[in-house]
C-alpha positions as CSV (number, residue, x, y, z in Angstrom):
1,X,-27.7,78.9,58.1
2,X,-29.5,81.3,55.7
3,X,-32.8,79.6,54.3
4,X,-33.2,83.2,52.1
5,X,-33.4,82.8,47.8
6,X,-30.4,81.5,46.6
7,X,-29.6,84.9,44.7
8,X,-30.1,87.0,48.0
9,X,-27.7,84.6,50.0
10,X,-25.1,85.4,47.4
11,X,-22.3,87.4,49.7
12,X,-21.2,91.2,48.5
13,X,-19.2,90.9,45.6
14,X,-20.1,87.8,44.3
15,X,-21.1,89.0,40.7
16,X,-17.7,90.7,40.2
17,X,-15.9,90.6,37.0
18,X,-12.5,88.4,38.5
19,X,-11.9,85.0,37.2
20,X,-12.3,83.2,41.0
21,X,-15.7,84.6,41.2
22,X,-17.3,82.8,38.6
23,X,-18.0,79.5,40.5
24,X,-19.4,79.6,44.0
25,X,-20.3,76.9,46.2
26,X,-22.8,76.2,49.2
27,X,-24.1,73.8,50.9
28,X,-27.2,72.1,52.2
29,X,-27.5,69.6,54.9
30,X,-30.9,68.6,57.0
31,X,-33.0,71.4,55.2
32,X,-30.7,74.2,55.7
33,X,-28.3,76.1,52.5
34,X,-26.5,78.6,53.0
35,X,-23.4,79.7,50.5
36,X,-19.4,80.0,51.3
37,X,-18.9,83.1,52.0
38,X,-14.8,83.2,51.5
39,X,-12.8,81.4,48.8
40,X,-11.2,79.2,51.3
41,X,-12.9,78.8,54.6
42,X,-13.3,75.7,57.3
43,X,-16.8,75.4,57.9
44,X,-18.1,73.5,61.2
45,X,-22.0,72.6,59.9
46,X,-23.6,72.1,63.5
47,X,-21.0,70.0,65.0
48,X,-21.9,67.3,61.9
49,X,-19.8,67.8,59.0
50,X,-15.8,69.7,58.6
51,X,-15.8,71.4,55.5
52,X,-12.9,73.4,53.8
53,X,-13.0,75.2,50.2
54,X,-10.4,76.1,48.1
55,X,-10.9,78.0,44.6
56,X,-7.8,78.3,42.0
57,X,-6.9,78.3,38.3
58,X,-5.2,76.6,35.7
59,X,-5.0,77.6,32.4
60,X,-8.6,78.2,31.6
61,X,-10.2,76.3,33.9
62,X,-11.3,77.7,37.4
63,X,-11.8,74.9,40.3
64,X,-13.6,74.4,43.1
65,X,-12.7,72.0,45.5
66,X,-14.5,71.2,48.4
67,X,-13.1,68.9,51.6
68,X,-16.0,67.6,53.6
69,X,-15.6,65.0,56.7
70,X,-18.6,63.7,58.5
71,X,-17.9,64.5,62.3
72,X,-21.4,62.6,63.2
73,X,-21.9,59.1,64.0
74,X,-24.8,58.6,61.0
75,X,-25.0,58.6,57.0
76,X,-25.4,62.2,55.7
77,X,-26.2,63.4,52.4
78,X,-25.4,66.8,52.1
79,X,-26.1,68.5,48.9
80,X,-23.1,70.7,47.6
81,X,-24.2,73.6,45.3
82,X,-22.1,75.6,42.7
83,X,-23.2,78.9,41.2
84,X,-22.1,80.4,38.0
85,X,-23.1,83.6,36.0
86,X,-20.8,84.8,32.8
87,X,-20.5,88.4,33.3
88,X,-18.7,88.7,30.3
89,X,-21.5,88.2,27.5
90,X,-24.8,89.1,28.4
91,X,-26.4,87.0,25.3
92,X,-25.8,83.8,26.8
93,X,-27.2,80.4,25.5
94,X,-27.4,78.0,28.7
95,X,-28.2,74.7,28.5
96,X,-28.0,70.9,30.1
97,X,-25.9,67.7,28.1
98,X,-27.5,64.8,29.3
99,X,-24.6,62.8,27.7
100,X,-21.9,65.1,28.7
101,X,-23.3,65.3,32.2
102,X,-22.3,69.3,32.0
103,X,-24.0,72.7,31.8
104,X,-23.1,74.7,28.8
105,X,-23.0,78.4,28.3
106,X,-22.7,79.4,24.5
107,X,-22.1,83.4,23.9
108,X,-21.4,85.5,20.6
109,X,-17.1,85.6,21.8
110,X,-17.0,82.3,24.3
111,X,-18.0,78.9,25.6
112,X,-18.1,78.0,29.1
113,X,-18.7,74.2,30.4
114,X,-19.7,74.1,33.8
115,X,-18.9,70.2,35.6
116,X,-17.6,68.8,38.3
117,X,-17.5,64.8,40.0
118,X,-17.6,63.4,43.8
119,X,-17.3,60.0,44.5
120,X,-17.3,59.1,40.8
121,X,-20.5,61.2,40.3
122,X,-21.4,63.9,38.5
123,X,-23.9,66.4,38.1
124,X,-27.1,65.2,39.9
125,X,-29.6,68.2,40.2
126,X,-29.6,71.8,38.4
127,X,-31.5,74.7,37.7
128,X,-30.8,76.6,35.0
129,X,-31.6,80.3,34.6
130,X,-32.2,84.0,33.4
131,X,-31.3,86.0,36.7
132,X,-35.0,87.8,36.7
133,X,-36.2,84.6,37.2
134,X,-33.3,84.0,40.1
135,X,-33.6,87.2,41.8
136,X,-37.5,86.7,42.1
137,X,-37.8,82.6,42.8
138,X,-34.7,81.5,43.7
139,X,-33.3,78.3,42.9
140,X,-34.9,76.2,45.2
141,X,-38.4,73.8,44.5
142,X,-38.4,73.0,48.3
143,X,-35.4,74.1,50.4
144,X,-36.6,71.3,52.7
145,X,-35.7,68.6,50.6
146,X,-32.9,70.5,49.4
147,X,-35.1,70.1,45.3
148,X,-33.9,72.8,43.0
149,X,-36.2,74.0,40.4
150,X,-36.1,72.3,37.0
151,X,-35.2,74.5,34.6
152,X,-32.8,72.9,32.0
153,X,-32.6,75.8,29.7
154,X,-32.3,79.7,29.5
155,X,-31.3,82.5,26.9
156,X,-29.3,85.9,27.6
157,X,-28.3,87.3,31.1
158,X,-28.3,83.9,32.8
159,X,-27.5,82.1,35.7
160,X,-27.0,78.1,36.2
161,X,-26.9,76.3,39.2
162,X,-25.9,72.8,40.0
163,X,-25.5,70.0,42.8
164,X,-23.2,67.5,43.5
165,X,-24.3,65.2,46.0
166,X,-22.4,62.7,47.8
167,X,-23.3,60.1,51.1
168,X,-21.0,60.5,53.8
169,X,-20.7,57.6,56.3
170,X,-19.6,58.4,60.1
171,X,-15.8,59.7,59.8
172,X,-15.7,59.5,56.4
173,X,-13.7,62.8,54.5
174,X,-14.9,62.7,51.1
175,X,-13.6,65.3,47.8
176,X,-16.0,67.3,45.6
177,X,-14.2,69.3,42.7
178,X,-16.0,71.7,40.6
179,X,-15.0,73.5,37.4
180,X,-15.8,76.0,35.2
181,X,-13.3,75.6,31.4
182,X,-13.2,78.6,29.4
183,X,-12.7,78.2,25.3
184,X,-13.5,79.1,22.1
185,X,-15.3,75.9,20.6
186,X,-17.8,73.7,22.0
187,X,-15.7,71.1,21.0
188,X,-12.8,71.9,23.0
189,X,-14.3,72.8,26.0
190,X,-16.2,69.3,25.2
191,X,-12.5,67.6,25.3
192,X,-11.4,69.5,28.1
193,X,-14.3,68.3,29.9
194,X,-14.1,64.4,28.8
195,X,-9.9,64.8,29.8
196,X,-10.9,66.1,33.3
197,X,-13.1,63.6,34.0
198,X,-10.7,60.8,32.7
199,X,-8.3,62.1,35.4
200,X,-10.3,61.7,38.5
201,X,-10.6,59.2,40.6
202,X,-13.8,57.3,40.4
């Protein structure tokens, strides 16, 4: 795995304009991160954990879902990361709602609400911010521990970054989904939000 800055691990093409590549995931296990480099990929994490993601749409909400099964014969805890930067408005509000348990991005022509559950859980670590700050630090407190920086708030060309983290018993397969809703109103993308978690399974 690649223990480079979160921004540098980034694969070519990563901060295009399409609508898939708006949420990316990675993942850290045993002090190692590296991030997906395909949209859908099977991933064999040193003969302990199957992984496979899948990205798609729906309406105006982009997914990530991501299929991990613990192939090892002990409890792990990997750490699955999602990475988001609005290319489309550079003068970008970004900041964490406790209550919400979601990232918001507020621009001058739309909202984005980042969140996503596993295991009934949401949001349990992020690091919100401006992509100077990204390119130069990375996201990362201690890569060994898998800590990202705190950082719970940033203003204009901005990047957030969040965790979802799960345990995994021996054989278990366990679901992670991740999303990214696109409106007009805080308030919509709010009820979006409150309607997708309402649907999961907890």
């Amino acid at each position: 795995m690649n223990t480079l800055s979160a921004y540098e691990t980034l694969p070519k093409g990563t901060e295009s304009h399409g609508f898939r590549k708006q949420l990316k995931a990675g993942i850290w296990i045993d002090g190692e991160f590296d991030w997906y480099s395909e949209e859908e990929v099977a991933v064999n994490t040193g003969g302990q954990m199957r992984s496979l993601i899948q990205s798609f749409s729906k309406q105006h909400i982009s997914f990530v879902r991501c299929t991990i099964k613990n192939t090892s014969a002990f409890l792990k805890s990997p750490k699955m990361v999602f990475h988001y930067e609005n290319m489309r408005d550079p003068q970008n509000v970004a900041f964490y709602c406790p209550g919400e348990k979601a990232i918001l991005h507020i621009g001058k022509k739309s909202i984005s609400l980042l969140g996503g559950v596993v295991k009934g859980k949401g949001i349990s670590q992020y690091c919100i911010q401006g992509k100077g700050s990204l390119y130069q630090y990375g996201c990362f407190k201690s890569l060994k521990e898998g800590i990202l920086s705190y950082s719970p708030l940033a203003k204009g060309e901005v990047s957030s970054i969040f965790s979802l983290e799960p345990e995994i018993q021996p054989d278990e397969c366990i679901e992670a989904v991740a999303w990214v809703i696109h409106t007009n109103t805080k308030e919509e993308a709010l009820f979006m939000h409150e309607k997708l978690l309402s649907a999961l399974p907890h």
